[in-house]
mmCIF file as Biopython writes it, N, C-alpha, C and O atoms, coordinates in Angstrom:
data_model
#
loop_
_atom_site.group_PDB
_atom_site.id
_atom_site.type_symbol
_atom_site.label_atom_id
_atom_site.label_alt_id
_atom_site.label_comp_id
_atom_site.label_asym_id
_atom_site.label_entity_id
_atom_site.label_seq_id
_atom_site.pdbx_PDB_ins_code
_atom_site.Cartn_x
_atom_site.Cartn_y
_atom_site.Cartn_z
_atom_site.occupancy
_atom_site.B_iso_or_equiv
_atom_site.auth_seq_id
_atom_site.auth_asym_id
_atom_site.pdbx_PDB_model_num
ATOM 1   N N  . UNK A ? 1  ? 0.847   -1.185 0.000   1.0 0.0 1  A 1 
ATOM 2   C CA . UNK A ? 1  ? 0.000   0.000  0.000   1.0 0.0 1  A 1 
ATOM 3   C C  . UNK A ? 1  ? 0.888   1.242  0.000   1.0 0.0 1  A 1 
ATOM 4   O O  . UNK A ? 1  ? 1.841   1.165  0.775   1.0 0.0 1  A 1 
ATOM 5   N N  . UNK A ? 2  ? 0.789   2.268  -0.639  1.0 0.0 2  A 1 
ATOM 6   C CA . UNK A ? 2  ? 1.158   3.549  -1.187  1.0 0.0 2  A 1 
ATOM 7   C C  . UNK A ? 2  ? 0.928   4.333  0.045   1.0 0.0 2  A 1 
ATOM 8   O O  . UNK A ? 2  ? -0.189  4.212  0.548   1.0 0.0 2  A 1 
ATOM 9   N N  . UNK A ? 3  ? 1.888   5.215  0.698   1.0 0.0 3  A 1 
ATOM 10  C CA . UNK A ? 3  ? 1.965   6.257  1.296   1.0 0.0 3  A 1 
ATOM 11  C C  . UNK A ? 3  ? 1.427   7.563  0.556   1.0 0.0 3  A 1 
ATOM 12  O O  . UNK A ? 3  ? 1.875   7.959  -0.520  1.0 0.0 3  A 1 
ATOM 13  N N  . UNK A ? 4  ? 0.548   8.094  1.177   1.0 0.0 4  A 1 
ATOM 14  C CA . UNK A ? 4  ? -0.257  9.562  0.098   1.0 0.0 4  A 1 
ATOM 15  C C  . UNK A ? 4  ? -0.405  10.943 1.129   1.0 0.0 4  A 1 
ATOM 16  O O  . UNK A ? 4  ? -0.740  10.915 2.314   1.0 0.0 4  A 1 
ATOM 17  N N  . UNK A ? 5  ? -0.104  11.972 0.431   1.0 0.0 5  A 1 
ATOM 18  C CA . UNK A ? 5  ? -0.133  13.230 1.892   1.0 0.0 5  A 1 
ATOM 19  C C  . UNK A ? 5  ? -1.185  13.764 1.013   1.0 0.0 5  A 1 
ATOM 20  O O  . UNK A ? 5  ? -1.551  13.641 -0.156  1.0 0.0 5  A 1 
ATOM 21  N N  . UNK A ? 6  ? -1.547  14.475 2.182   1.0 0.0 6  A 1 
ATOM 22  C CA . UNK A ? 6  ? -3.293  15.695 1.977   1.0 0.0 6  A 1 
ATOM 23  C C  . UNK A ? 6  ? -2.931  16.373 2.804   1.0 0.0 6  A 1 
ATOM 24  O O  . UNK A ? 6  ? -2.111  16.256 3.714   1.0 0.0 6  A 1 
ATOM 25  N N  . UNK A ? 7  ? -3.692  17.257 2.412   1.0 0.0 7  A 1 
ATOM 26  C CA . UNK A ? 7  ? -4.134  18.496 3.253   1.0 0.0 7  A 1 
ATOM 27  C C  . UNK A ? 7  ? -5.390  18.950 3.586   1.0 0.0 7  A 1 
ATOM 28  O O  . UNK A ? 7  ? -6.165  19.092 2.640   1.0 0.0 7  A 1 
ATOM 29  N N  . UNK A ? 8  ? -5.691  19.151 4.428   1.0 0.0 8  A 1 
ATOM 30  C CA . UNK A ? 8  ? -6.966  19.531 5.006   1.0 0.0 8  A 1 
ATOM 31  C C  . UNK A ? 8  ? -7.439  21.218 4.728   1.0 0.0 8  A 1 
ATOM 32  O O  . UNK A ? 8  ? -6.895  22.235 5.158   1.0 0.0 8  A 1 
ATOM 33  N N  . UNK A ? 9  ? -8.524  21.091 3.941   1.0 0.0 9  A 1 
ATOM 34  C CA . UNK A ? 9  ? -9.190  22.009 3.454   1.0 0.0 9  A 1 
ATOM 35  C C  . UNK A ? 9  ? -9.780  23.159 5.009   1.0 0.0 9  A 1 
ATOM 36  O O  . UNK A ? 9  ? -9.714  24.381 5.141   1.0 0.0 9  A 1 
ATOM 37  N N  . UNK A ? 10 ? -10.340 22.037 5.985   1.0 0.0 10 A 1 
ATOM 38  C CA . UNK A ? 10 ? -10.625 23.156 7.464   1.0 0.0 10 A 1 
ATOM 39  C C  . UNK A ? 10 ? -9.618  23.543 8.240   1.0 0.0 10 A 1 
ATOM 40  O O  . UNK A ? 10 ? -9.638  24.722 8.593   1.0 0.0 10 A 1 
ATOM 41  N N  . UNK A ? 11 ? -8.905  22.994 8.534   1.0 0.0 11 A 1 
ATOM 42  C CA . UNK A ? 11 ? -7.909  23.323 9.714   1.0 0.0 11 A 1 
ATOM 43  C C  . UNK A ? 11 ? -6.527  23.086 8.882   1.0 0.0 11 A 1 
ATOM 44  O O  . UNK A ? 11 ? -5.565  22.963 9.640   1.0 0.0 11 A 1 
ATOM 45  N N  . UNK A ? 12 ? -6.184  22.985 7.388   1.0 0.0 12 A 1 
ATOM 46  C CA . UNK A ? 12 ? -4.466  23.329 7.049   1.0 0.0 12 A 1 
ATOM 47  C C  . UNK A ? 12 ? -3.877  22.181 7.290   1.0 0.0 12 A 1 
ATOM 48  O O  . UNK A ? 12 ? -3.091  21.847 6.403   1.0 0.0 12 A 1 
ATOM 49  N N  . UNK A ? 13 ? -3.993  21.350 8.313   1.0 0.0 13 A 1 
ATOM 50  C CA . UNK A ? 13 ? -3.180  19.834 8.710   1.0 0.0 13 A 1 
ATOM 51  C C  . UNK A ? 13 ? -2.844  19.520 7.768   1.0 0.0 13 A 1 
ATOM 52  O O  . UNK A ? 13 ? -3.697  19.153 6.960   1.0 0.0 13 A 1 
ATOM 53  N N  . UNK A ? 14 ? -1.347  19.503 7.372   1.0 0.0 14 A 1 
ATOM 54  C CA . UNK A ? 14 ? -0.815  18.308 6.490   1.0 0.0 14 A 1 
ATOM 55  C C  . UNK A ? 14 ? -0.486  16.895 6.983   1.0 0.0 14 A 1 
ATOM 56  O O  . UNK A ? 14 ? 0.019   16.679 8.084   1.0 0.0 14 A 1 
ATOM 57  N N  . UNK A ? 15 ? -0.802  15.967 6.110   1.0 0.0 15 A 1 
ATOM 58  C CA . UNK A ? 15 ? -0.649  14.496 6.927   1.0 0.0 15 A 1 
ATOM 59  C C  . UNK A ? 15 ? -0.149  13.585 5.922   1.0 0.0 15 A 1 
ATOM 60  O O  . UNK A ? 15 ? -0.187  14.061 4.787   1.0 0.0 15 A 1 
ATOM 61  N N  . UNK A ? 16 ? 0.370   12.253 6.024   1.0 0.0 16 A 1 
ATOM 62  C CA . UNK A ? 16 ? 0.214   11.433 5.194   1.0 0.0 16 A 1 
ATOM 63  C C  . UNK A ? 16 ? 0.051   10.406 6.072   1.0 0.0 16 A 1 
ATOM 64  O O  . UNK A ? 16 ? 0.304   10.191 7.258   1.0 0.0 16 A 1 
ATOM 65  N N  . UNK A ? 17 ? -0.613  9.634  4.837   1.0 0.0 17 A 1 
ATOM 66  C CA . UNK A ? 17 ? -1.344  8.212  5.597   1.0 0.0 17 A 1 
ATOM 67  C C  . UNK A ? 17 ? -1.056  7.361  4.261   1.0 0.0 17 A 1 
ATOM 68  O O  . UNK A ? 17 ? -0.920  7.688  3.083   1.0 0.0 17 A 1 
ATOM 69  N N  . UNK A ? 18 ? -1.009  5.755  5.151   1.0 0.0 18 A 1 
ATOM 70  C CA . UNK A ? 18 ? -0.636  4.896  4.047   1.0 0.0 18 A 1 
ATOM 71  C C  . UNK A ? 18 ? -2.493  4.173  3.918   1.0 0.0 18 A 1 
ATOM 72  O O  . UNK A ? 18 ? -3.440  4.049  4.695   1.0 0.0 18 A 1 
ATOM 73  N N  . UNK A ? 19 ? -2.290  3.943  2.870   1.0 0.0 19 A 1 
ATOM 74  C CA . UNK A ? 19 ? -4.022  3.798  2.136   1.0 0.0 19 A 1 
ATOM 75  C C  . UNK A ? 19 ? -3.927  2.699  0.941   1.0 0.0 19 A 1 
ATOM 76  O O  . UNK A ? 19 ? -2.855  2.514  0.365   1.0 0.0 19 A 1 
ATOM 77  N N  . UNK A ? 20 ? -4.947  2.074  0.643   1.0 0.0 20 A 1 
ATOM 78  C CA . UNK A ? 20 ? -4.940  1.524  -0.433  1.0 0.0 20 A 1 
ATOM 79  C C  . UNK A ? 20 ? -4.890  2.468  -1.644  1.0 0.0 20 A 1 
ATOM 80  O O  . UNK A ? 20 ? -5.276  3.637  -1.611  1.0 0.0 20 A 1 
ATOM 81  N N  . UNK A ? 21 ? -4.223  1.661  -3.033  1.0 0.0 21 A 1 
ATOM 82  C CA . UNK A ? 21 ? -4.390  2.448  -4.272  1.0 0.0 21 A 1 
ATOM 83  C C  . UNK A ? 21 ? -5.533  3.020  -4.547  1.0 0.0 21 A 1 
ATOM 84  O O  . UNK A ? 21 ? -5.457  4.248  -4.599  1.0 0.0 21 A 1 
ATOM 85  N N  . UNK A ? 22 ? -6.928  2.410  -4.810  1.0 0.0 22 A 1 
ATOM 86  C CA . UNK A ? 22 ? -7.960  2.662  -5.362  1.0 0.0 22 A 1 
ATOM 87  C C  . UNK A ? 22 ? -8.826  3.675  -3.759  1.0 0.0 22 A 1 
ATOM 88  O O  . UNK A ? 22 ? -10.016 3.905  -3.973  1.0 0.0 22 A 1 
ATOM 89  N N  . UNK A ? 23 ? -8.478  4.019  -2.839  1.0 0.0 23 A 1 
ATOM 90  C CA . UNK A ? 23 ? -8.900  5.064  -2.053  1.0 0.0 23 A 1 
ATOM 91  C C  . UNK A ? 23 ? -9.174  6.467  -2.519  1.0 0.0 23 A 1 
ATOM 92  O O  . UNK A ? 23 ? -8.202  6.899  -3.138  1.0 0.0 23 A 1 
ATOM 93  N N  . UNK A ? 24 ? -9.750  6.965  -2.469  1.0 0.0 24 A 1 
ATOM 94  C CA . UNK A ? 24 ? -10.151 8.253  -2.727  1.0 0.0 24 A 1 
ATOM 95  C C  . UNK A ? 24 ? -10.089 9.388  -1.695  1.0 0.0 24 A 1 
ATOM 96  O O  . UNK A ? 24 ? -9.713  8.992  -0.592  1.0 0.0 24 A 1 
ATOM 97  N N  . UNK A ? 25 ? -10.321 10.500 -1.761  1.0 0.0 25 A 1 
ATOM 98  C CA . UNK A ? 25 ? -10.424 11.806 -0.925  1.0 0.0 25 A 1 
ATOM 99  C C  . UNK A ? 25 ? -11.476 11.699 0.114   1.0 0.0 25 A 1 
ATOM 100 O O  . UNK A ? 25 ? -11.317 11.931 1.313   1.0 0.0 25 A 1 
ATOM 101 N N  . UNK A ? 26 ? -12.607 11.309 -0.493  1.0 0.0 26 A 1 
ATOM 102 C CA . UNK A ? 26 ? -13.882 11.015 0.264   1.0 0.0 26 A 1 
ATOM 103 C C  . UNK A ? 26 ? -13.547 9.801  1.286   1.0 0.0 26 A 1 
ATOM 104 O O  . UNK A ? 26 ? -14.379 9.481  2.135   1.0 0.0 26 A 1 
ATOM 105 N N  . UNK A ? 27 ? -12.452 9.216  1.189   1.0 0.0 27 A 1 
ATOM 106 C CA . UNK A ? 27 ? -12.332 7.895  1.829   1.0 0.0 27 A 1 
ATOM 107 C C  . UNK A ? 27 ? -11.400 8.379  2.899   1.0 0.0 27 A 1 
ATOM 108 O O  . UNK A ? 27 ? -11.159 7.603  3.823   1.0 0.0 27 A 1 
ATOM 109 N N  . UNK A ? 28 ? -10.837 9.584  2.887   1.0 0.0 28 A 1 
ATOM 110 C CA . UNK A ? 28 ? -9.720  10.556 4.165   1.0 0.0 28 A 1 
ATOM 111 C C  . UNK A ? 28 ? -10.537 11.156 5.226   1.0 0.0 28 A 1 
ATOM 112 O O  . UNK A ? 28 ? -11.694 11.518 5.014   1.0 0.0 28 A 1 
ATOM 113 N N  . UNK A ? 29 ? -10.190 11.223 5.907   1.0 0.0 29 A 1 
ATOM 114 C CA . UNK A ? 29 ? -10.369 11.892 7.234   1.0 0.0 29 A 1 
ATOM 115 C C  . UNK A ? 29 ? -9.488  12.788 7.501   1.0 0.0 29 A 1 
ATOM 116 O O  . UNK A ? 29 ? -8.519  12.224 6.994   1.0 0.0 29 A 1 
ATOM 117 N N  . UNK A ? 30 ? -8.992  13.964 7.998   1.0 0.0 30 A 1 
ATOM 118 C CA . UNK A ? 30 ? -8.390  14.872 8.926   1.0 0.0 30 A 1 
ATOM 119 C C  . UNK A ? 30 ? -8.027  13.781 9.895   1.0 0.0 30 A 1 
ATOM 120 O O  . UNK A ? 30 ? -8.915  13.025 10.290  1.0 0.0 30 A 1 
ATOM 121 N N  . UNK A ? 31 ? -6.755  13.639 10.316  1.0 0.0 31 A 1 
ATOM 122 C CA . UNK A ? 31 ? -6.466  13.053 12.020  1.0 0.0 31 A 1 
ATOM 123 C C  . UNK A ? 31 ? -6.223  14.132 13.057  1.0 0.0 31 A 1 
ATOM 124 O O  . UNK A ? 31 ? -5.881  13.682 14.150  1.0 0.0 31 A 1 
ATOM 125 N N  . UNK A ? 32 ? -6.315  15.380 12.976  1.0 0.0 32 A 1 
ATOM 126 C CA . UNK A ? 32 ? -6.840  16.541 13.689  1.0 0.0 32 A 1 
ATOM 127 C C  . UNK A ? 32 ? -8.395  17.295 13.908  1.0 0.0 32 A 1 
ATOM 128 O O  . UNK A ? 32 ? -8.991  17.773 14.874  1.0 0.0 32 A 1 
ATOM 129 N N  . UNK A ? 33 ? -8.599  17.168 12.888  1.0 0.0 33 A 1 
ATOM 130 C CA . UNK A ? 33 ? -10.030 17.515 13.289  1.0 0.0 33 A 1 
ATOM 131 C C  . UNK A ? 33 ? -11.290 16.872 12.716  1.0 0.0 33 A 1 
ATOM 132 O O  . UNK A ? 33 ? -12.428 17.223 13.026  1.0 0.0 33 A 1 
ATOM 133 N N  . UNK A ? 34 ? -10.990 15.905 11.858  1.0 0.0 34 A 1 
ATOM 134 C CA . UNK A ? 34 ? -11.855 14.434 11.770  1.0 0.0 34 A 1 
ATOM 135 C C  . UNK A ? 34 ? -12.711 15.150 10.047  1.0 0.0 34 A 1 
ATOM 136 O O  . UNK A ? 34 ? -13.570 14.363 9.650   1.0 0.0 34 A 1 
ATOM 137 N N  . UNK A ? 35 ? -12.580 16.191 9.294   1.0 0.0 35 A 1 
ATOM 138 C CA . UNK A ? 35 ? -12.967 16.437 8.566   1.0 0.0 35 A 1 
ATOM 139 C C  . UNK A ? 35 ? -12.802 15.521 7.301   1.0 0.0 35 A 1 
ATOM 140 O O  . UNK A ? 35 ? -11.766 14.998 6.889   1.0 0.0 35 A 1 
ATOM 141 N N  . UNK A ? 36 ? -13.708 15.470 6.932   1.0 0.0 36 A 1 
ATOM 142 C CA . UNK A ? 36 ? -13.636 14.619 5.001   1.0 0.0 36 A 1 
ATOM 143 C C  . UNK A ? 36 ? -13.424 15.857 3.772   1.0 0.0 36 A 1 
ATOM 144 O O  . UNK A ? 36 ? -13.787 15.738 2.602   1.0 0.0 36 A 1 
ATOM 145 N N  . UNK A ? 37 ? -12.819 16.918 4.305   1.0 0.0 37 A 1 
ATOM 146 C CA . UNK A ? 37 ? -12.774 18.202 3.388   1.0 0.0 37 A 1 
ATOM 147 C C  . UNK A ? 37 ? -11.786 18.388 3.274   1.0 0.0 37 A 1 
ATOM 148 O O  . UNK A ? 37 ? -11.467 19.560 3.472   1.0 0.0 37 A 1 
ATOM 149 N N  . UNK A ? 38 ? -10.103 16.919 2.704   1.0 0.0 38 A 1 
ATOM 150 C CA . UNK A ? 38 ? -8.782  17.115 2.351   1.0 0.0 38 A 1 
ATOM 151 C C  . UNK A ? 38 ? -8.838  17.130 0.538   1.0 0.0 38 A 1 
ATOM 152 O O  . UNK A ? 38 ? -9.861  16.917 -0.113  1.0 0.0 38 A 1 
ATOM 153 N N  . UNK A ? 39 ? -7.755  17.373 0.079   1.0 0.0 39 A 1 
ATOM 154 C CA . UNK A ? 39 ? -7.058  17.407 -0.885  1.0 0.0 39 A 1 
ATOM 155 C C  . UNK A ? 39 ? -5.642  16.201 -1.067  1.0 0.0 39 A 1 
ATOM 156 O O  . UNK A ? 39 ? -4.796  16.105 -0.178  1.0 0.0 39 A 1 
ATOM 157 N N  . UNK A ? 40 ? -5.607  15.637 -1.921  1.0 0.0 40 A 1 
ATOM 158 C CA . UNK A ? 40 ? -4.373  14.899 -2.158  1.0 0.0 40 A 1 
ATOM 159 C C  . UNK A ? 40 ? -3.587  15.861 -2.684  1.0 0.0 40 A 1 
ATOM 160 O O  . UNK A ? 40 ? -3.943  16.576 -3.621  1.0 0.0 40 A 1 
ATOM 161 N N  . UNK A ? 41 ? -2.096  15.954 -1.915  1.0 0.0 41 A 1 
ATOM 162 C CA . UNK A ? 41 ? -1.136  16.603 -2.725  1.0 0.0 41 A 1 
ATOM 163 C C  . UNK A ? 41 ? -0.054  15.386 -3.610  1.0 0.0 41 A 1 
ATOM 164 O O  . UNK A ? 41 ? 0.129   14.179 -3.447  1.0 0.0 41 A 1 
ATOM 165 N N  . UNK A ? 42 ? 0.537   16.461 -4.637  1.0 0.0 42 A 1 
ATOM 166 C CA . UNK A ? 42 ? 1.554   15.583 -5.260  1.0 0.0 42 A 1 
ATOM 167 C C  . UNK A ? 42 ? 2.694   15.568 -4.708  1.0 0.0 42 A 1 
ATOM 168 O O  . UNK A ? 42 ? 3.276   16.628 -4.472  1.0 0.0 42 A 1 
ATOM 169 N N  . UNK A ? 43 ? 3.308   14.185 -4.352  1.0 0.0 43 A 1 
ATOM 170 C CA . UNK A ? 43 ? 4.551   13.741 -3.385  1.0 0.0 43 A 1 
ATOM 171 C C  . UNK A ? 43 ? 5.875   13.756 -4.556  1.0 0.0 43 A 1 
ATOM 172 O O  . UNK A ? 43 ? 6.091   13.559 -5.752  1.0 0.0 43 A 1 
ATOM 173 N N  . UNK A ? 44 ? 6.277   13.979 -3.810  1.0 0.0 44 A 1 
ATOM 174 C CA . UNK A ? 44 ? 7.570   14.193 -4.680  1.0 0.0 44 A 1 
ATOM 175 C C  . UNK A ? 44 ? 8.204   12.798 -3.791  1.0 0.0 44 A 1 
ATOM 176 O O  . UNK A ? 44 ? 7.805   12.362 -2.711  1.0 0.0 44 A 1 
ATOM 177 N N  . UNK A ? 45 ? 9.578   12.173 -4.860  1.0 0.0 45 A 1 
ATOM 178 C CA . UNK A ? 45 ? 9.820   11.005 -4.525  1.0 0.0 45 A 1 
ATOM 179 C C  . UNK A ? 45 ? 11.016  10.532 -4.472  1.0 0.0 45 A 1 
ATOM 180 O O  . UNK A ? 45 ? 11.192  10.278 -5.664  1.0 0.0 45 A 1 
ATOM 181 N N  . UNK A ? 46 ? 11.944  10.239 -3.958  1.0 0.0 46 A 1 
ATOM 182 C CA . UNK A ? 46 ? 13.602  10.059 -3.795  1.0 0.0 46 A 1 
ATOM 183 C C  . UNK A ? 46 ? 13.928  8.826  -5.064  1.0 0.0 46 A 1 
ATOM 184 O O  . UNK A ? 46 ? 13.223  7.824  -5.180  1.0 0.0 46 A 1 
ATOM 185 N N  . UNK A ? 47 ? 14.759  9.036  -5.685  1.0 0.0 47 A 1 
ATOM 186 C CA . UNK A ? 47 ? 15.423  7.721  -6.928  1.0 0.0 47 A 1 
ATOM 187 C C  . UNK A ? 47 ? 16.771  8.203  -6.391  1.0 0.0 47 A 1 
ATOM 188 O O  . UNK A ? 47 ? 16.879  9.296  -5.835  1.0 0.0 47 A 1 
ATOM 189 N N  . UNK A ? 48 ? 18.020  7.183  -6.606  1.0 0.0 48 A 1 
ATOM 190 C CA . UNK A ? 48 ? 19.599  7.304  -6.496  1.0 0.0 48 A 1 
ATOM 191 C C  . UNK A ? 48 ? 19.851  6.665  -7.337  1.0 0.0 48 A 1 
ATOM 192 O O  . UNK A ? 48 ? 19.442  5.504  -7.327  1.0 0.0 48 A 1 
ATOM 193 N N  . UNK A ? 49 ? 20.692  7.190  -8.506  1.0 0.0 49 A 1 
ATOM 194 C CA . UNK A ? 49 ? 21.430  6.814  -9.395  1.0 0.0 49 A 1 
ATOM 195 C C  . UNK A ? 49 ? 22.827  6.337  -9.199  1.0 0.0 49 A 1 
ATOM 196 O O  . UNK A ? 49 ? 23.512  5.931  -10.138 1.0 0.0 49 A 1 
ATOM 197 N N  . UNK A ? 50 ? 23.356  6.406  -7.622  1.0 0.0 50 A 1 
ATOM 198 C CA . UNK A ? 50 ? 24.154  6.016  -7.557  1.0 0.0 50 A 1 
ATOM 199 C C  . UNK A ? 50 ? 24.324  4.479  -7.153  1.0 0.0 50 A 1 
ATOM 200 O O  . UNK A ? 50 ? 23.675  4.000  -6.223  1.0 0.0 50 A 1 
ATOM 201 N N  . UNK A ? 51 ? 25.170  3.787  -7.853  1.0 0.0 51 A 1 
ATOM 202 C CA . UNK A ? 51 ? 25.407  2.772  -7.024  1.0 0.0 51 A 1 
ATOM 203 C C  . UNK A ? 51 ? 26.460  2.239  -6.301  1.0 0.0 51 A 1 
ATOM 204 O O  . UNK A ? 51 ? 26.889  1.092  -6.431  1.0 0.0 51 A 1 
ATOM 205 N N  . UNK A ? 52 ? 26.935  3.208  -5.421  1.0 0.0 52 A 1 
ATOM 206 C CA . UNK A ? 52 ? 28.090  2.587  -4.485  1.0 0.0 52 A 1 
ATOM 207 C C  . UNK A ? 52 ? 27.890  1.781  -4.158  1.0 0.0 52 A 1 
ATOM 208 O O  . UNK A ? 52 ? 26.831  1.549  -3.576  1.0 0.0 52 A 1 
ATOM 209 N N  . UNK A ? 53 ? 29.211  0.544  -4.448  1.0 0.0 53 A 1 
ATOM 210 C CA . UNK A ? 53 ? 29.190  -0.321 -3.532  1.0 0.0 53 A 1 
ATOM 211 C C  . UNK A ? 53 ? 28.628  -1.817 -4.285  1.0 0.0 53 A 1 
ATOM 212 O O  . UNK A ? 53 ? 28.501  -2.975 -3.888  1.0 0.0 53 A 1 
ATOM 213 N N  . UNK A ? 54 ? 28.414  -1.201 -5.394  1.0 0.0 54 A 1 
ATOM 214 C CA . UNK A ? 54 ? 27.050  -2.496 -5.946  1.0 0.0 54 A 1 
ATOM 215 C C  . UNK A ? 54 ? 28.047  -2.531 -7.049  1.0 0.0 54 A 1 
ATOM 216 O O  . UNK A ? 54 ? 28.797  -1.636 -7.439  1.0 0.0 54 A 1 
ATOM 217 N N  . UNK A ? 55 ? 27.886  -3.867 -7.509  1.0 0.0 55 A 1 
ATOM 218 C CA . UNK A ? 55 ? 28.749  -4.058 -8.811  1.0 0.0 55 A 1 
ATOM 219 C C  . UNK A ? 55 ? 27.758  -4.361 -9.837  1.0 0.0 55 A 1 
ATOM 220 O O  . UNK A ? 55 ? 26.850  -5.143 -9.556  1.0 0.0 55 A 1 
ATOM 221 N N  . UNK A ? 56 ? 27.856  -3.637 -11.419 1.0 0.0 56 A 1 
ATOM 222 C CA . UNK A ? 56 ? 26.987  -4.290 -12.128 1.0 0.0 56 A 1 
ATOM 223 C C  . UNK A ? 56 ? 27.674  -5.015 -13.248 1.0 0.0 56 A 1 
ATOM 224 O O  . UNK A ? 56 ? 28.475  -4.191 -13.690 1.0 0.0 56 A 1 
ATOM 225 N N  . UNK A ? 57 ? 27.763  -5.934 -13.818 1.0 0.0 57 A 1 
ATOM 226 C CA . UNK A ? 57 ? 28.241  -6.452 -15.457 1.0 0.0 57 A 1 
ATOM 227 C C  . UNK A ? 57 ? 27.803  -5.394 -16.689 1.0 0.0 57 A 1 
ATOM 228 O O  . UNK A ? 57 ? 28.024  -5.887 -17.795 1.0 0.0 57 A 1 
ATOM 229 N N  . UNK A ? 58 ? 27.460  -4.586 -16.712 1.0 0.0 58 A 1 
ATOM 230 C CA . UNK A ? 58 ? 27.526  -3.482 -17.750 1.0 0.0 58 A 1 
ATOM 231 C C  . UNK A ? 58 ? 26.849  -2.279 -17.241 1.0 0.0 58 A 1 
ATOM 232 O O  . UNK A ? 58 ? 26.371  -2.057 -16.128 1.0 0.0 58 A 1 
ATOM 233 N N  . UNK A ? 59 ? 26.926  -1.431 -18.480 1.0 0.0 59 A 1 
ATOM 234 C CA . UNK A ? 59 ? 26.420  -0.329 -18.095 1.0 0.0 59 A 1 
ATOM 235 C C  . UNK A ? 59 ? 24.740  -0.609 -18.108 1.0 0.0 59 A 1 
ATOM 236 O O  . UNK A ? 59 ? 24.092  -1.582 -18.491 1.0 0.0 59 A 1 
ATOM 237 N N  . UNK A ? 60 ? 24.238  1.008  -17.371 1.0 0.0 60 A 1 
ATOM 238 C CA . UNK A ? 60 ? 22.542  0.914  -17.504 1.0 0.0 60 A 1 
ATOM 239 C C  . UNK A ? 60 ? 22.318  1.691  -18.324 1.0 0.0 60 A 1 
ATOM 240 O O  . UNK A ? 60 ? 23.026  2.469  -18.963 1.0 0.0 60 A 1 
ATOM 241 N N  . UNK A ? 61 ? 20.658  1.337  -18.295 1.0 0.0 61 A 1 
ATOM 242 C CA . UNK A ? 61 ? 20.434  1.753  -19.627 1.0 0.0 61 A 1 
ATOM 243 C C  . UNK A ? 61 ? 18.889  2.105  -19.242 1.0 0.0 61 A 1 
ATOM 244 O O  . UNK A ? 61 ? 18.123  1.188  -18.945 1.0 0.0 61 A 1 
ATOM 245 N N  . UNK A ? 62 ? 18.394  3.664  -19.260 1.0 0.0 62 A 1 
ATOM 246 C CA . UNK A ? 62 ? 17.520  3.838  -18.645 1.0 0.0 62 A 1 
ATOM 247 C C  . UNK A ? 62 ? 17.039  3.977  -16.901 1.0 0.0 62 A 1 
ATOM 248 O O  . UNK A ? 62 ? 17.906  4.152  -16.045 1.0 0.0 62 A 1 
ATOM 249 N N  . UNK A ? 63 ? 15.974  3.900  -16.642 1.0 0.0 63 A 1 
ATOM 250 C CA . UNK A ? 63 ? 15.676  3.917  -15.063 1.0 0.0 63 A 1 
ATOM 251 C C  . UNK A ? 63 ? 15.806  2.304  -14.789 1.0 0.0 63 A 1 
ATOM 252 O O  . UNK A ? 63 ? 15.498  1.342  -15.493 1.0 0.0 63 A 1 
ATOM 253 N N  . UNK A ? 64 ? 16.309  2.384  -13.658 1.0 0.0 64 A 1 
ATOM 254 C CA . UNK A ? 64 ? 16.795  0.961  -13.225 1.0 0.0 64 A 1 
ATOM 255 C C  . UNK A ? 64 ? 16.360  0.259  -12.168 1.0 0.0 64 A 1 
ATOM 256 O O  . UNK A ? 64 ? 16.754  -0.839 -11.773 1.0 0.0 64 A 1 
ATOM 257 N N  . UNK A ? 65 ? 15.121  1.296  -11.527 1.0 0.0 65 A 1 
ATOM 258 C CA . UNK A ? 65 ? 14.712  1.279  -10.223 1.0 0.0 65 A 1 
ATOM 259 C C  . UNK A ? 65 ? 15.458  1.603  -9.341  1.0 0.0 65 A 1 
ATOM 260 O O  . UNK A ? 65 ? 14.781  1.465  -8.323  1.0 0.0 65 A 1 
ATOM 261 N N  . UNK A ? 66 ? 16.815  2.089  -8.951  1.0 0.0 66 A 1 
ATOM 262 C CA . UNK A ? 66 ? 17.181  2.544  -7.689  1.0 0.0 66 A 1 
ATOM 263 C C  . UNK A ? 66 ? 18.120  0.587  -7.474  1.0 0.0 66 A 1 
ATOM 264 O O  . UNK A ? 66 ? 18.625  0.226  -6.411  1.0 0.0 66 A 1 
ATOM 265 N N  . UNK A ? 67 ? 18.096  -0.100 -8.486  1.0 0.0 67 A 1 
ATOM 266 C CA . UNK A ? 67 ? 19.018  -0.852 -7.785  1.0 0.0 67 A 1 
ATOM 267 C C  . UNK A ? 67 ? 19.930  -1.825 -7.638  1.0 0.0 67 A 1 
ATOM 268 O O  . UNK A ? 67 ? 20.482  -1.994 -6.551  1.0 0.0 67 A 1 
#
């Protein structure tokens, strides 16, 4: 299950909560003030291109997943 942050439309609370994929907005709560009046924000997300330490047999080619 996917970690997702919102924000709360009454009281500003930013939060994230881990949720199923197919969950919706209507399916959030506020954990401050219990409201169903959040927003999903867009998460920004860590990748490392580095691989110290890791040996590969050739070069990459494209996104590699991180590994």
């Amino acid at each position: 299950m996917p970690i997702y942050e919102y924000i709360c439309k009454s009281c500003g609370e930013r939060f994230s909560i881990l949720q199923k994929v197919n969950s919706t907005e209507k399916d959030t709560g506020c954990p401050k003030c219990s409201s169903y009046e959040v927003k999903k924000l867009m998460s920004s997300f860590c990748c490392s291109s580095s691989n110290a330490g890791i040996s590969s047999p050739g070069p990459s080619h494209g996104f590699g997943g991180g590994g």
